[in-house]
Structures are given as structure tokens and as C-alpha cells.
N, C-alpha and C positions, 0 to 999 in steps of 0.2 A: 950386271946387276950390283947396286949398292949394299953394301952386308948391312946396313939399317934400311928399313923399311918406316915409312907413316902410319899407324895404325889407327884403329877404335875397333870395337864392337858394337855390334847396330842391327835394329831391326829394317828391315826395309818396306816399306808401304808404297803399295800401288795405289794409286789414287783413282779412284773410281768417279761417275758422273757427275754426284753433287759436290766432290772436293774440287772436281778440276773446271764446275760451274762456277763457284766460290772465288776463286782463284783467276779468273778470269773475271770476274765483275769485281773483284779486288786488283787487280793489272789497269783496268781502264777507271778504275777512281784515282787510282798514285799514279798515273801517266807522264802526271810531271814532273814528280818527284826522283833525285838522283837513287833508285832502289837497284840492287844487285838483285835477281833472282833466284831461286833454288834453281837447277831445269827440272822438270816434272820423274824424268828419271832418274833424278838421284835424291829424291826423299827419302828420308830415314830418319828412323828416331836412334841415336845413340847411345848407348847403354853405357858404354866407358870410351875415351880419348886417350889410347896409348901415347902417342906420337912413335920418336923413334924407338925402333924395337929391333933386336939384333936375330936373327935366321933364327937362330938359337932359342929365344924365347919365342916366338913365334912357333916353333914347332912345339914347347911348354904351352901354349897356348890353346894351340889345336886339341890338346888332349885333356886341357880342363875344359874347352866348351864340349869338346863331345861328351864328357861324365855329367855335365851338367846338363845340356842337351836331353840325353838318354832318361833321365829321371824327369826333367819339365814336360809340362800339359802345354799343348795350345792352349793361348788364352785370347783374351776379346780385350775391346775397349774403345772410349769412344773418345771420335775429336770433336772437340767442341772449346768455340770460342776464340776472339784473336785476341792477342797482345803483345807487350814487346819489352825487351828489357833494355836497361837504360845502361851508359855507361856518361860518366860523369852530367848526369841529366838530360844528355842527349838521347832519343831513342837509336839501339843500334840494330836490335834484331828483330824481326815480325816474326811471330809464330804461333801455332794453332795450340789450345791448352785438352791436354788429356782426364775423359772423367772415367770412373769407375775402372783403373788402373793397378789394382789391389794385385796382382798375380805380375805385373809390369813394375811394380814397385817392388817386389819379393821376388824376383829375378835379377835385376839390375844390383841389390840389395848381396845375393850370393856371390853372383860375378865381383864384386868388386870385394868379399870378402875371400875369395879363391884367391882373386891376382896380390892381394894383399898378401897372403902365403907365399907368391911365388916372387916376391922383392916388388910387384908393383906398388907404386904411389896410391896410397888407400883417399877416398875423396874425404874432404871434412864437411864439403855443404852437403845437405840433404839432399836426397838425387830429385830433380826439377823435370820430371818429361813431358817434352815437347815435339812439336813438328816446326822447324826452321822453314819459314816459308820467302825469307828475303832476309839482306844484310842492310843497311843504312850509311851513309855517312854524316849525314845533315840531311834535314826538313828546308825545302822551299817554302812550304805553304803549310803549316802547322795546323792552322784551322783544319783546312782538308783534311790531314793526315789522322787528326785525332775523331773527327767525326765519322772516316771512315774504320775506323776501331771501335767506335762507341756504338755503330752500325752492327758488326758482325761480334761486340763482345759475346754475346750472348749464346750464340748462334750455334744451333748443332747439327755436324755436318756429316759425319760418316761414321758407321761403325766399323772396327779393324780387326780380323781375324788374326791373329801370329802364330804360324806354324813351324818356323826355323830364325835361329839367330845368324848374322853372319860377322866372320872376321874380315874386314877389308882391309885393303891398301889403298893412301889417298895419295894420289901422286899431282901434285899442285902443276899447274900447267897458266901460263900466261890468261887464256882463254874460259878458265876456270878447273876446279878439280875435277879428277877422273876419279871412283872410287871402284875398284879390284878388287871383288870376292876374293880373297885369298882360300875360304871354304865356308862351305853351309852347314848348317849344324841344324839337322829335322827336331823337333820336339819329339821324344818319342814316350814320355813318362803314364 
């Protein structure tokens, strides 16, 4: 085992009938399009992007999610809506937009004032949460792509229960990421 590991913190969502409906009449509208996709088991919303992280803080780690953990409520929220963010104009990423996220936004909000304490990289943009639903490189058919966006902007698709945060390991593989619970942390507050 490498003494760095690839890290984040993340919720995990299972995706239930009418996401994995969505998402499947979203698949056969970009058909042609060169799209990378999530696989349906490693959706997650991510709460912070360690990268590398040494045994050492990682074990710091485990012991501020469980204090934070122990004190947080399950909370709710809902997915609603596609979009995507752009890098130099291009769109790069699909993803699904979070409403009524208020306890998801004050979670995310602690965590990253904890790791800030303990020498993490504190974030400066305002935390953005999302569901990653595809990676992009370029648009064949732009037309397509934007009408199937302008389709499901609106769109709301599922409500999300969150009962445990988790620390993973992303261990990048040719074939795509493997993402490794490193440990689950129940809400127990």
C-alpha cells in the first residue's frame, strides 16, 4: 500500500426508479455524443476533494467525521434539474442540481471548516452541490445536447434521505475509478 492515499468525503446516493428512469432516457438522447459516464454505483455527492492524503491524516480524519457525525441529523434533499459546467466554454460536466439543501449546505460548510483546522486546503468558492451524472470532452451535436438540458432543466427527480457521510479512497484505474469506503460515519446527532 502507497502511504498517500486519493481522498474526498462524500455522500453516497443510491439511485432509485425515477433517477435511474431519467438517466436512462438521458443515455439514449446523448447516444452520440463522446459522454463518459458515472456507473450508477459510484454516485455521490462530494462534500470535500482531499486528493493525496498521508495514513496519518487520514486516521485525523476518521476522528473529525465521527465527532461531526455524532452531533449531525439525517437530512433530506432533493434532485432536481440537469446542468452542466463549462470549462473554457466547452461544457465538461452533466450534473443533476440540489434543492432545499440547507442542512447539506451546513454540513459540507463544518467539514471543510474542521479540515481547515487540521492543515486542510480550506475551499474559497462557495460549495456548489451536485450529482455528477457524466464527464464531456466535446459536443458532436450541440443542438441535441442543449435541448436535451433545456428538457430535464427543470425537472424533479428524486428525493435523498442522508444518513452517513463517507471517507473514501479513489483509486484511478484505466477502466475508470474504484471508489473505497475507507469508513462510514452514521449521523447520529
Amino acid at each position: 500500500m502507497s502511504d498517500l492515499l486519493r481522498t474526498f468525503i462524500a455522500l453516497k446516493i443510491n439511485p432509485e426508479p425515477p433517477l435511474l428512469l431519467k438517466l436512462k432516457e438521458l443515455k439514449n438522447e446523448l447516444a452520440g455524443e463522446p459522454v463518459k459516464w458515472v456507473d450508477e454505483n459510484n454516485l455521490h455527492l462530494t462534500l470535500k476533494f482531499l486528493g493525496d492524503t498521508t495514513l496519518h491524516q487520514v486516521d485525523d480524519l476518521k476522528a473529525i467525521l465521527k465527532k461531526i457525525s455524532a452531533r449531525s441529523n439525517a437530512f433530506s434533499f432533493r434532485l432536481k434539474g440537469l446542468a452542466f459546467f463549462k470549462n473554457k466554454g466547452i461544457p465538461r460536466v452533466l450534473f443533476i442540481g440540489i434543492e432545499e439543501g440547507e442542512a447539506l449546505q451546513q454540513l459540507a460548510a463544518e467539514i471543510n471548516l474542521q479540515l481547515f483546522a487540521l492543515g486542510f486546503e480550506k475551499e474559497n468558492r462557495p460549495f456548489s452541490p451536485h450529482l455528477t451524472l457524466a464527464r464531456l470532452k466535446f459536443l458532436k451535436d450541440k443542438r441535441n445536447f442543449y435541448n436535451a438540458i433545456d428538457k430535464y432543466r427543470d425537472t424533479d427527480i428524486q428525493s435523498i434521505v442522508i444518513h452517513e457521510i463517507i471517507l473514501y479512497q479513489s483509486i484511478l484505474k484505466p477502466t475508470g475509478p474504484i471508489y473505497k469506503p475507507l469508513e462510514i460515519f452514521r449521523l447520529e446527532g
